[in-house]
C-alpha positions as CSV (number, residue, x, y, z in Angstrom):
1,X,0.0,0.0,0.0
2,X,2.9,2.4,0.9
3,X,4.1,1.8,-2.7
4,X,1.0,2.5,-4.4
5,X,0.6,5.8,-2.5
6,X,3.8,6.8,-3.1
7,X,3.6,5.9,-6.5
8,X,0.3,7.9,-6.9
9,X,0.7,10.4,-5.0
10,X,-0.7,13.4,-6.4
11,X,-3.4,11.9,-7.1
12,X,-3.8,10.0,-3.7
13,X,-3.5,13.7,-2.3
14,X,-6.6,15.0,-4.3
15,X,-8.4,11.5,-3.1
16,X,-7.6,12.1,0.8
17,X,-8.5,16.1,0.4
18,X,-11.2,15.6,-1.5
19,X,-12.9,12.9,1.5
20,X,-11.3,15.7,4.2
21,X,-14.0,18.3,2.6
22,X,-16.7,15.9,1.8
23,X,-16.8,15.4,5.5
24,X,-16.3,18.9,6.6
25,X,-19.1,20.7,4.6
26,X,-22.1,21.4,5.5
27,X,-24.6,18.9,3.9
28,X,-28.3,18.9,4.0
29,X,-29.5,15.2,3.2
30,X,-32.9,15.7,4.2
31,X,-34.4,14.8,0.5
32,X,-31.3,11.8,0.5
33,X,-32.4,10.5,3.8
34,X,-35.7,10.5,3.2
35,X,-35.4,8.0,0.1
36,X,-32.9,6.1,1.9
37,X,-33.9,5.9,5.3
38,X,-37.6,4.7,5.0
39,X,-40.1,5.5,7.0
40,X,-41.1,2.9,10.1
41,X,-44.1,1.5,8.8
42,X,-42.4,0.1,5.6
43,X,-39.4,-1.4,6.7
44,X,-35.6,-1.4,4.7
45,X,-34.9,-2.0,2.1
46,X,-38.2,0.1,1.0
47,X,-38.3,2.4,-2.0
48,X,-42.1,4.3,-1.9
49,X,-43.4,1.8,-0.2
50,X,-42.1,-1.5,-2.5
51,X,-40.6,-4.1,-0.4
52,X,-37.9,-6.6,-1.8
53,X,-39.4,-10.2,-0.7
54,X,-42.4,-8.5,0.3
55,X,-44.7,-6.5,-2.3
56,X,-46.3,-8.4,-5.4
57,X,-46.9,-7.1,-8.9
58,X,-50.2,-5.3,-8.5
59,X,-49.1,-3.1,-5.6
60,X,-45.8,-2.4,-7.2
61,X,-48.1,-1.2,-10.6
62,X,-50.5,0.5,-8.0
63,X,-47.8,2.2,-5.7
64,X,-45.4,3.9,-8.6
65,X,-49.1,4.8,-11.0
66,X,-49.9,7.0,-7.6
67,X,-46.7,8.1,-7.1
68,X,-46.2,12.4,-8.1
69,X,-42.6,11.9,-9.2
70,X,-43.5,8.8,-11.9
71,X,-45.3,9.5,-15.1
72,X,-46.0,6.1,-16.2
73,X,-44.9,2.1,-15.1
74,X,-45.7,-1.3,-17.1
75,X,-45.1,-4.9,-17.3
76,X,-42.3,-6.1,-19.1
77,X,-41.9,-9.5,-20.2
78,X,-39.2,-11.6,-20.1
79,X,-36.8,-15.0,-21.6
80,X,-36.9,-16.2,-18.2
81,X,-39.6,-18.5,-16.8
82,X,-41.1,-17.1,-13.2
83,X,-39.0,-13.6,-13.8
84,X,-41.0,-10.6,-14.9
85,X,-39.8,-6.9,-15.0
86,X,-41.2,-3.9,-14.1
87,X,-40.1,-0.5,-15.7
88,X,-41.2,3.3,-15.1
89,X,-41.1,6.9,-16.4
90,X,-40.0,9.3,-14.3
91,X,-42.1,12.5,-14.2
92,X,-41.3,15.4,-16.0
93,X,-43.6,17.9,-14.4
94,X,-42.3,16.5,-10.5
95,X,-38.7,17.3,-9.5
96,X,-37.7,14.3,-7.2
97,X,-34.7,14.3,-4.7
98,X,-32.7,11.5,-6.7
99,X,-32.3,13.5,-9.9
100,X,-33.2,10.5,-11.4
101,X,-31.8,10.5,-15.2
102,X,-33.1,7.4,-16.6
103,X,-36.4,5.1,-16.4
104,X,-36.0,2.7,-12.8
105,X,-36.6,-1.2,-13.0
106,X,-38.0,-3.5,-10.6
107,X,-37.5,-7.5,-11.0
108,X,-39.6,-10.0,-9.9
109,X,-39.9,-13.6,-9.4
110,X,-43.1,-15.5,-9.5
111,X,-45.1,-12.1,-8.9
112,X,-42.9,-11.2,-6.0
113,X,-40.1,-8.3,-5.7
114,X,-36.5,-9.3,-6.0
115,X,-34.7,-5.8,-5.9
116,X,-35.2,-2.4,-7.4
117,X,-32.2,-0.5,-9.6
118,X,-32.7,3.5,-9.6
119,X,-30.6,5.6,-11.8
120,X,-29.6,8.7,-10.2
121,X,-27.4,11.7,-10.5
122,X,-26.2,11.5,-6.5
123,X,-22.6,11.6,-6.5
124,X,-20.9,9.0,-4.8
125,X,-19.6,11.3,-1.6
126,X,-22.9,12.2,-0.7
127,X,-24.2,8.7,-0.3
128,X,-21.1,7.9,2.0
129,X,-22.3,11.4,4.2
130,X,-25.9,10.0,4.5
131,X,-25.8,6.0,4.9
132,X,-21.8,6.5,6.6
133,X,-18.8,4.2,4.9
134,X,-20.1,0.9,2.8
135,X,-19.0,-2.2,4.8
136,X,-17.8,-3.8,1.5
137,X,-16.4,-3.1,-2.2
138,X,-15.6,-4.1,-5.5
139,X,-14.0,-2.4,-8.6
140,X,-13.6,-3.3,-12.3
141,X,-11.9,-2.2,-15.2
142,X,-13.9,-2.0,-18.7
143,X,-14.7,-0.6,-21.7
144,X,-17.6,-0.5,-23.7
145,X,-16.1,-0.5,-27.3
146,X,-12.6,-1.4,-28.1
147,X,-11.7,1.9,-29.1
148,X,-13.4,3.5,-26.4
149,X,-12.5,5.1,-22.9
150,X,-11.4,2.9,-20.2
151,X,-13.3,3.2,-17.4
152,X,-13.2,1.9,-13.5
153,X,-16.2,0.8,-12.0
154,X,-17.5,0.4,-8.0
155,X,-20.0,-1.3,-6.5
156,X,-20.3,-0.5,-2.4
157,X,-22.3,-3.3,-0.4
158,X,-24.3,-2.1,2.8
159,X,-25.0,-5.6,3.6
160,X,-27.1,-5.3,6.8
161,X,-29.5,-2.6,4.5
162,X,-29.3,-5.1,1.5
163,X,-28.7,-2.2,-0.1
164,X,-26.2,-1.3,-2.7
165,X,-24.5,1.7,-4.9
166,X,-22.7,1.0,-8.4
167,X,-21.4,3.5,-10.6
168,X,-18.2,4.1,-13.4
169,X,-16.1,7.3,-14.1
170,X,-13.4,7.5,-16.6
171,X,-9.9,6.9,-16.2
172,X,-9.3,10.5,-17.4
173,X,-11.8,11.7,-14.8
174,X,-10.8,9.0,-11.4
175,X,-10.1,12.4,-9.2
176,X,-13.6,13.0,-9.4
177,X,-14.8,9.1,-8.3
178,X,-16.9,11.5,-4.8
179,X,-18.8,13.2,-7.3
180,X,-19.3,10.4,-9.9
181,X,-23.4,9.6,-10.0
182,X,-24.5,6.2,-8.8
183,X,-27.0,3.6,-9.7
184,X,-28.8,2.7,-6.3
185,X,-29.7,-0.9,-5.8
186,X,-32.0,-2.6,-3.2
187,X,-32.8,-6.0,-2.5
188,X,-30.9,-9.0,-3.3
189,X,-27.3,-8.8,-4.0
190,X,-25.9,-10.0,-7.3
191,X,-24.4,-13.5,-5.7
192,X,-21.3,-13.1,-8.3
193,X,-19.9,-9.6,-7.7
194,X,-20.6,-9.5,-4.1
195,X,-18.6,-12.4,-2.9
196,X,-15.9,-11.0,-4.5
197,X,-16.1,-8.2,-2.8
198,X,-13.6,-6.6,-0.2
199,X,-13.8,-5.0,3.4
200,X,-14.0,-1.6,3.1
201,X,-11.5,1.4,4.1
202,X,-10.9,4.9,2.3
203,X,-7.3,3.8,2.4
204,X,-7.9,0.7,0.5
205,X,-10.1,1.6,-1.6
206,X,-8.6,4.7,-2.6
207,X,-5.4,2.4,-3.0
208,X,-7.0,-0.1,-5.2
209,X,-8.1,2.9,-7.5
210,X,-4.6,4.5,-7.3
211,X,-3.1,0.8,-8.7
212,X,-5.8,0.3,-11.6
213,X,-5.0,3.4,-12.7
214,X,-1.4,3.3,-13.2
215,X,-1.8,-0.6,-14.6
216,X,-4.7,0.2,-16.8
217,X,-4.9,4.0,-17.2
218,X,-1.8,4.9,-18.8
């Protein structure tokens, strides 16, 4: 670890100031907290109302059609016997607190929730302010196209919460990993990527980036 920071070190110098004034700012998470931190009569992981293991099709349909902030949510079929999908439309007349930038899927299994993916614009540092350090990680390196960027990719595990956040930001762009937008996940983990996964620390995880970067990025 000593090598890798003192082989990246400027830019393991933006990573440590960059956490330093995350945590020292003033933040107000009430919108964040509210969409994280249901309320008591619906239990976490909840997201409006729609319980992983819990809610079935027609009160998933009948919770997001009654919801202000979605515009429209159907059925979508599926290759996969006993799996079904459900997608929705965020509303464009309703500003909602995730700055949500693309539709939101739900999947079920024999009529019943499995977990819920939500496409926000939240960076990454304020989800660490509101629901506190991830208790596990995991990070990739891709690229989409063979000519294209190369990117480094995160996925943080709150395992108690069965919640998770997942998200991508270019090699060019890793300084910038606390304000990168996140995907926000709740219900089942994906078995695969999560036992794979690592014990989280800001020194580690930072370090991990630090490495892919001067293996992959250069």
């Amino acid at each position: 670890m000593v090598v890798l920071l003192k082989l990246g070190l400027p830019l393991s110098l933006i990573f440590m100031g960059a956490i330093g004034l995350i945590r020292a700012r003033p933040y107000d998470d009430a919108e964040l907290r509210g969409f994280l931190n249901p309320p008591e009569a619906c239990p976490a992981p909840c997201f409006m109302g729609i319980r992983p293991d819990v809610t079935r099709t027609d009160e998933v349909l009948a919770a997001l059609e009654s919801h202000a902030w979605v515009e429209r949510a159907f059925l979508v079929d599926t290759d996969i016997p006993g799996q079904t999908r459900i997608d929705w439309r965020w509303s464009r007349q309703q500003q909602n607190p995730l700055a949500a930038r693309l539709p939101g899927y739900i999947n079920l299994r024999h009529g019943v929730v499995q977990n819920v993916s939500v496409s926000t614009m939240i960076p990454l540092g304020d989800v660490w302010l509101t629901r506190g350090q991830p208790d596990t990680y995991l990070l990739s390196v891709y690229q989409y196209e063979y000519s294209g960027p190369m990117l480094i990719g995160y996925f943080n595990f709150y395992r108690t919460q069965k919640l998770w956040v997942s998200g991508e930001t270019r090699c060019s762009r890793l300084a910038a990993v606390l304000h990168s937008p996140v995907n926000i996940n709740m219900g089942d983990f994906p078995f695969q990527i999560e036992s794979r996964s690592t014990a989280f620390s800001d020194a580690r995880f930072f370090g991990d980036i630090i490495r892919m970067e001067r293996q992959f990025c250069r």
